[in-house]
N, C-alpha and C positions, 0 to 999 in steps of 0.2 A: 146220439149215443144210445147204444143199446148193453143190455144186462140182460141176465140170466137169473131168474127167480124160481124157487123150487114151493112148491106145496101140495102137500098131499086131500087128497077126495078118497071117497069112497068107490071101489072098483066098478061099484054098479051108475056111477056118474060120468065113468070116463065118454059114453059116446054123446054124454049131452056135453060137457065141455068141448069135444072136437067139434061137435052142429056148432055150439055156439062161433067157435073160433070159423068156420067155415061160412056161418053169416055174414060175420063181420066181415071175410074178404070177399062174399058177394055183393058187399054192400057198398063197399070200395069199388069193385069192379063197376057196380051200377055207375057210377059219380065217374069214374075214371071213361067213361064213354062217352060221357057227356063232355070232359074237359077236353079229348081228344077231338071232339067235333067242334067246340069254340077253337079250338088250335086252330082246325083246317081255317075258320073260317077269319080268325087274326090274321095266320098266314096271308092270306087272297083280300083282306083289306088293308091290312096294317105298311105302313111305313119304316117302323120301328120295328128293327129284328131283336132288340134288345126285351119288350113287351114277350115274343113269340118265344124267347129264351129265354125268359120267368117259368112260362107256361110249361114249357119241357122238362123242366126241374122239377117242378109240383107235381106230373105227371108221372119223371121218374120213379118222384120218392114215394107215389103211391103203390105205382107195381114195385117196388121193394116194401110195403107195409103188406100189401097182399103174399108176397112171396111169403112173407114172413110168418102169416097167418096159416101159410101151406106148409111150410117145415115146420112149424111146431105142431099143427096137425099132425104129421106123417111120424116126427117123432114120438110123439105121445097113444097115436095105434100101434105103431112098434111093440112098443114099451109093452102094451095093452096086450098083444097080441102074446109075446112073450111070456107074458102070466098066465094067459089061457090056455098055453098049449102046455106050460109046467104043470098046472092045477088039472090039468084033464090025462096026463101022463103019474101025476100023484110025484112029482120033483118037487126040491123046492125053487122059489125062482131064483133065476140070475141076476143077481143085484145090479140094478140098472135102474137108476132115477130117475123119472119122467117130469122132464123139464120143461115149462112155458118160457119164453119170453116176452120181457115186457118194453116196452120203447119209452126212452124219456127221451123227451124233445131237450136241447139245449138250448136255454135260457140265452145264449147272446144273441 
């Protein structure tokens, strides 16, 4: 299950929170490379396809935490981007809330 959480930083923070979120899905990516390569190599031993279709799942739901690490990114320099070009025109901004999400795994 995932949620929508909103919190406000300070404008001069927004590109260290997007690094940070962008770690994290290179960090993912890193791990998500290595599970792809135990895959091939379950595949080409394993007996059990049911084993190799765990593996796909966990693999899935990784590129889905990376995506996810990528549209809150892209959302949140939007947002970013949006105030800087009001602040540099002398507007005031378009109200538009720069939203993170956060994932909560489900407990069953």
């Amino acid at each position: 299950m995932r949620i929508n959480i909103t919190r406000s930083i300070d404008l001069e923070q927004v590109p260290e929170e997007v690094l940070s979120l962008l770690k994290e899905a290179q960090e993912k990516s890193d791990k998500l490379a290595t599970a792809i390569l135990n895959l091939k190599d379950s595949v080409e031993v394993s007996k059990s396809a049911s084993n190799c279709i765990e593996q796909v799942g966990q693999i899935r739901r990784s590129l889905f935490d990376i995506d996810s690490c990528l549209s809150d990114s892209s959302t949140i320099l939007a947002g970013y981007e949006n105030i800087l070009l009001n602040k540099n025109t002398n507007r005031p901004p378009t109200p538009e809330p720069v939203a993170q999400e956060a994932s909560v795994e489900d407990a069953a």
